[in-house]
C-alpha positions in Angstrom: 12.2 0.1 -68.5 11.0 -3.6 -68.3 10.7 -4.1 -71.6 14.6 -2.8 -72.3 15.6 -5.1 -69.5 14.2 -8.1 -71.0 15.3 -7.3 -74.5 19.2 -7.1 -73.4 18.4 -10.6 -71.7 17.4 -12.0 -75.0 20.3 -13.5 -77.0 20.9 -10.5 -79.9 20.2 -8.0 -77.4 23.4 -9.9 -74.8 25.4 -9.6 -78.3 24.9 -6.0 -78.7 25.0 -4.8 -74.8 28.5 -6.9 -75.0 29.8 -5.5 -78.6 28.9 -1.9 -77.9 31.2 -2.4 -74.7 33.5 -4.1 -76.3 34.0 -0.9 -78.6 33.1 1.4 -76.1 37.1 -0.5 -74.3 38.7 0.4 -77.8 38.3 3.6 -78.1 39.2 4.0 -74.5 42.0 2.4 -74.8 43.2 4.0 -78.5 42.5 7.8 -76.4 45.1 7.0 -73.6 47.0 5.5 -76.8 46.7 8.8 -78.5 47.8 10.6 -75.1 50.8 9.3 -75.0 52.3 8.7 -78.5 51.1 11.2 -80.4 49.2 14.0 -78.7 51.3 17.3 -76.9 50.0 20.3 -74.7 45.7 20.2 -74.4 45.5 17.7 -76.6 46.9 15.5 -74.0 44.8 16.8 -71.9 41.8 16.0 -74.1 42.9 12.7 -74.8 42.8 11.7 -71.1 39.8 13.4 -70.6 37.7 11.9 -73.4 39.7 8.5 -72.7 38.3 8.5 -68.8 34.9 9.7 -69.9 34.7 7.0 -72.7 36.2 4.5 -70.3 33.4 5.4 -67.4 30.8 5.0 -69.8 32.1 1.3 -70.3 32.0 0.4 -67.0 28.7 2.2 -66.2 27.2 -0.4 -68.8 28.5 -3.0 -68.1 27.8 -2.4 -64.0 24.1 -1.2 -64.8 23.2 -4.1 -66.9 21.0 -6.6 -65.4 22.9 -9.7 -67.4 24.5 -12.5 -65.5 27.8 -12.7 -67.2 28.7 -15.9 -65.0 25.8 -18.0 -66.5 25.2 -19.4 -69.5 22.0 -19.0 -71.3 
C-alpha cells in the first residue's frame, strides 16, 4: 500500500489520479444528462443509479487519496 501511495505522489501518477477523476465527473455528469433528456421509465431509473454510483466513486478517490491538492509540487 506504501508503494501505491508514493507512486500517486509522484508527478505522472498526480496526472493520472486527477485525469481518471476528471472522467470519472464526465460520465457522471453525461448519466444524470441522459436521465433527463433522453431516458423514460427504468432507464431513468438506471441512469440515476449508475450516475450516483459513478459520481460516489469520484468522490471516494478524490477523498481517499493522500495528495495535497492545495500545494504545489
Amino acid at each position: 500500500m506504501a508503494d501505491l501511495q508514493n507512486w500517486a505522489r509522484s508527478g505522472l501518477g498526480t496526472i493520472i489520479v486527477i485525469a481518471f477523476a476528471a472522467y470519472l465527473e464526465v460520465q457522471g455528469d453525461a448519466c444524470f444528462q441522459a436521465c433527463l433528456y433522453r431516458a423514460t421509465g427504468s432507464q431513468q431509473d438506471a441512469s440515476v443509479f449508475g450516475g450516483t454510483a459513478v459520481l460516489a466513486g469520484y468522490i471516494l478517490l478524490l477523498n481517499a487519496s493522500t495528495l495535497n491538492f492545495g500545494q504545489a509540487p
